[in-house]
C-alpha positions, -999 to +999 in steps of 0.1 A: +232+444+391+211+451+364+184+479+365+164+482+331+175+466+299+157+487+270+159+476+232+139+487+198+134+467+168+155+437+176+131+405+163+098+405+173+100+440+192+092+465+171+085+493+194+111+507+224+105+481+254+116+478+288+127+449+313+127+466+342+145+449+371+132+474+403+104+465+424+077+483+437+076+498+476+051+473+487+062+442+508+058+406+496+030+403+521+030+376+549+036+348+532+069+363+519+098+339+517+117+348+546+147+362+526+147+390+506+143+393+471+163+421+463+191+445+471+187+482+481+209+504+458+200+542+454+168+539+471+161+514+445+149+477+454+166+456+424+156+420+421+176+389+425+152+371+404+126+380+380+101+354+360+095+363+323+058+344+316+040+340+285+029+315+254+047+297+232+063+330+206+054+356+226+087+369+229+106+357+262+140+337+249+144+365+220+145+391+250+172+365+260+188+367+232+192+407+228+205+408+264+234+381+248+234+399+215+242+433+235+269+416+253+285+403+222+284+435+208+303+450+244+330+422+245+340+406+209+357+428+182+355+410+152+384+392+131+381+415+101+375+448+101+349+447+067+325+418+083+293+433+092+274+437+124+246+409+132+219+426+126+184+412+133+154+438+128+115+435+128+111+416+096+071+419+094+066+455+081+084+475+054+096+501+076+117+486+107+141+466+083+156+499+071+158+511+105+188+503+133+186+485+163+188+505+192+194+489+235+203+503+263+214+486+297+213+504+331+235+483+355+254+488+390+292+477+397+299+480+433+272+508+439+279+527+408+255+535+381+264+535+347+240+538+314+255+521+281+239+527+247+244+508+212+228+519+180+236+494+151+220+490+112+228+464+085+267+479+078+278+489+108+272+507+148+260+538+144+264+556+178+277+541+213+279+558+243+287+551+280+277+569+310+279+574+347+249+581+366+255+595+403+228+617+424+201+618+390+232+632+373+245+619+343+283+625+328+295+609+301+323+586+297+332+587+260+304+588+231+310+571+197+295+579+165+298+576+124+297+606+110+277+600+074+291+630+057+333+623+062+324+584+065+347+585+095+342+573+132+343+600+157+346+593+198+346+620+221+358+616+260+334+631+284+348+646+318+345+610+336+366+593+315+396+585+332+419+572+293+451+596+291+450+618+259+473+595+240+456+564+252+424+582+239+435+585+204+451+552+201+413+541+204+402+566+179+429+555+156+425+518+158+385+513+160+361+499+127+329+504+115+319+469+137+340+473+169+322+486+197+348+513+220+345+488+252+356+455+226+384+476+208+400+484+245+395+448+256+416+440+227+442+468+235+465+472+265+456+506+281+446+515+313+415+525+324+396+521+360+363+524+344+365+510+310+377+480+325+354+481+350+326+482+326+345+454+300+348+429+325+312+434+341+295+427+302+324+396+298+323+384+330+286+388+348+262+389+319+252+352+312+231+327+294+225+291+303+226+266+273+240+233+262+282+236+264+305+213+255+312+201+295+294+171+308+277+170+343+312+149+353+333+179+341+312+209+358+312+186+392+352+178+391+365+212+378+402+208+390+398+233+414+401+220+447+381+241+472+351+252+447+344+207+438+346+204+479+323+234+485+301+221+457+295+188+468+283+206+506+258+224+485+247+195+465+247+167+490+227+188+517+202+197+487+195+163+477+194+151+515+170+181+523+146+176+493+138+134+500+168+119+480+184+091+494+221+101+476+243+106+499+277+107+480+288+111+443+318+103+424+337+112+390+358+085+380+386+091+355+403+073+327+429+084+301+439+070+271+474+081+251+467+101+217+496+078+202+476+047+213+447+057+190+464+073+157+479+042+147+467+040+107+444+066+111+450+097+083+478+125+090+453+151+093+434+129+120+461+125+141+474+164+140+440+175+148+439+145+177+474+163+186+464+195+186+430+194+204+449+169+237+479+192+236+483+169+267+488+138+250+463+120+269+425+120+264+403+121+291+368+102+301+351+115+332+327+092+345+298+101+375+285+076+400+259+084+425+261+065+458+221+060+468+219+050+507+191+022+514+178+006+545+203-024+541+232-011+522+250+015+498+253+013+462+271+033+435+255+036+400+261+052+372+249+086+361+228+073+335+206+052+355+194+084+376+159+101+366+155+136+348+143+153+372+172+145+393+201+152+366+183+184+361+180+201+403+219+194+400+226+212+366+205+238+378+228+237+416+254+242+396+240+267+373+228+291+409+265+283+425+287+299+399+257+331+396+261+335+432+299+335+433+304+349+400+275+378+412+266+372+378+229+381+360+221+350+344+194+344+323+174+309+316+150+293+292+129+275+310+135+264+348+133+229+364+120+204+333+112+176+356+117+188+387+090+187+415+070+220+424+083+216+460+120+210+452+120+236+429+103+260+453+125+251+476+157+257+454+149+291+446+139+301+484+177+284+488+193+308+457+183+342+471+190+334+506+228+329+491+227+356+465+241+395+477+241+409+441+236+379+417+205+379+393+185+354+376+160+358+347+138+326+339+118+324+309+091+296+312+056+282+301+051+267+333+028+286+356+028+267+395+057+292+405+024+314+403+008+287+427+002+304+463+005+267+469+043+264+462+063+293+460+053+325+473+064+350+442+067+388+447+038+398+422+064+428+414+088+402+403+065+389+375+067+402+338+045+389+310+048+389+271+023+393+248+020+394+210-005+416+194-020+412+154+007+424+139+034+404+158+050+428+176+059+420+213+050+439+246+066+431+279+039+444+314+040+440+349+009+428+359-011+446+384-019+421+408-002+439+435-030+432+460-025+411+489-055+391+486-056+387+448-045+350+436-017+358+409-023+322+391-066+322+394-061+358+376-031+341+352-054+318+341-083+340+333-066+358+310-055+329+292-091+317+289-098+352+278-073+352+250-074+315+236-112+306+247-121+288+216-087+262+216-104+259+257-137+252+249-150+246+217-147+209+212-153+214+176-122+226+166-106+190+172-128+179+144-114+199+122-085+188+128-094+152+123-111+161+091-077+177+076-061+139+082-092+122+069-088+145+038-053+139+035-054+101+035 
């Protein structure tokens, strides 16, 4: 599980900022969901699910997106050892584009505490370094850096490292200026408890939802047995529990031969055709809902159910594999179209399952603030700002107190920053003015 995840002039932050995952001492008060909202490790309480709020630009999906870019950076060694590192400074002043990026992510794998740390400019990473954390001790693992003055790389193995000597300089001899340590031994075959430990935890439990390539037909008839029957229990009790009247669903398939189609078509066509259905066969994956009524059952297509529906299953789907995977996940915006209530109801449903899975949600919308709908741990609330000279800041806002009302006080401060756009009708003149004068 994730602690803190730190980074410095990636985007639109400028200055060092933290994303702290730990909440504070005090409880959730009364009205607490009655499951808990995080997981005690080192004394620490470390959320299951933290909200990221804010206004459009402020910052939340490019937080997002340095968590992702730090993961790439862990996990994929590039194809050629001269391409250059993605590199994405502060753009709005003259200084920060000459400067490197610098993140740091403290995480836990079954109870243990390690600290990894990237530095990375225009031409290549700079410094890396991984560490174990046990008893506010820290010992390091191995620590990678370019030495400027020979133009070499040099990595040095701290007294927790656990690679053999010549397994040690086989890494040495076989990393580039753009291969982090962790993605050069993911590529090698050497053994190592913790370093692949900590390779597996950035490929395998550090996520972001977006569009893929798999339909909802695909992610709900996987092939694998046990996890589809499993996942329609979850699904099918959802829907019942939340006012829908679908009681089954359905994935029908069809298959069509590759020869079948190629006939005429150009050589290259077909080899590609051949190459991407190695089966021979291509696929379609049909889903049909069957919607109980007073007087019957019927089965209809996918494409006739509403958005909000489509979307409390792709996010089902999205909580099931973070809870099994004990994945941190992160998502840009949460629920479009789904009811308050049901949405409410889903994430009261997600941390009663999740041990040490973890959710970040960026979104505009502010009723999970609502004392009306779900009851939020204030401590589990961060908000992003962006100050005059573009630069973002992340707080947690002090509305720790019981009898404070977290989306009255929300709101206030919106009217505080944008009270003109709120109030002054006049501004929409203006804007009818710049048509007129346009015309």
């Amino acid at each position: 599980m994730i602690e803190y995840f730190k980074l410095k002039n990636f985007m639109s932050y400028r200055d060092e900022t933290e994303l702290s995952f730990v909440a504070s001492n005090k409880s959730g008060g009364k009205n607490e969901v009655p499951v808990s909202w995080y997981k005690i490790i080192d004394g620490k309480r470390i959320l299951k699910l933290l909200l990221g709020i804010g206004l459009n630009g402020t910052g939340k999906t490019k937080m997002i997106r340095g968590l992702s870019y730090l993961r790439r950076l862990a996990t994929l060694k590039p194809e050629k050892p001269t391409e250059k590192p993605d590199y994405r400074p502060f753009l709005l002043d003259e200084h920060s584009v000459k400067e490197p990026t610098e993140m740091w992510l403290s995480y836990y794998i079954n109870e243990e505490n390690f600290l990894y740390y990237i530095k990375v400019n225009r031409d290549r990473i700079e410094e890396e370094e991984l560490r174990i954390q046990t008893n506010s001790r820290s010992s390091r693992i191995y620590r990678r850096v370019y030495n400027y003055e020979k133009e070499t790389i040099e990595i040095s193995f701290g007294q927790s490292s656990d690679l053999n000597k010549n397994d040690q300089r086989d890494l040495e001899v076989n990393i580039v200026n753009n291969a982090t340590v962790l993605s050069q031994f993911g590529s090698m075959n050497l053994e190592s408890r913790i370093l692949r430990l900590n390779y597996d935890y950035f490929e395998n439990r550090i996520s972001r939802v977006h569009q893929g390539d798999k339909t909802l037909a695909d992610k709900l008839n996987t092939g694998n047995k046990e996890h589809d029957e499993r996942m329609k229990e979850l699904l099918l009790k959802l829907l019942s529990d939340i006012g829908s009247n679908i009681v089954d669903y359905h994935v029908d398939i069809s298959s069509v031969s590759v020869d079948e189609i190629i006939n005429g078509v150009p050589d290259f066509m077909a080899d590609a055709l051949r190459k991407q259905y190695p089966s021979g066969f291509i696929e379609n994956k049909t889903l049909r809902f069957e919607h109980s009524t007073s007087t019957s059952r019927k089965s209809l297509d996918s494409s006739f159910e509403s958005l909000g529906t489509i979307n409390i299953i792709r996010l089902m789907i999205v909580l099931y594999d973070v809870v099994l995977g004990k994945k941190c996940t992160c998502i840009d915006e949460l629920g479009t179209g789904i009811h308050n209530i049901a949405l409410e109801f889903i994430l009261k449903m997600y941390l009663s399952m999740s041990e040490e899975s973890q959710v970040l949600v960026a979104t505009h919308d502010l009723a999970l603030l609502d004392p009306r709908y779900l009851n939020l741990r204030r401590d589990a609330v961060r908000k992003f700002t962006k100050d005059k000279d573009g630069v973002t800041h992340v707080e947690r806002p002090d509305y720790l107190h019981k009898t404070l009302n977290m989306y009255k006080k929300y709101l206030e401060e919106l009217e505080e920053d944008l009270p003109d756009v709120l109030y002054d009708n006049s501004i929409l003149d203006e804007y009818k003015n710049i048509v007129r004068n346009k015309k």
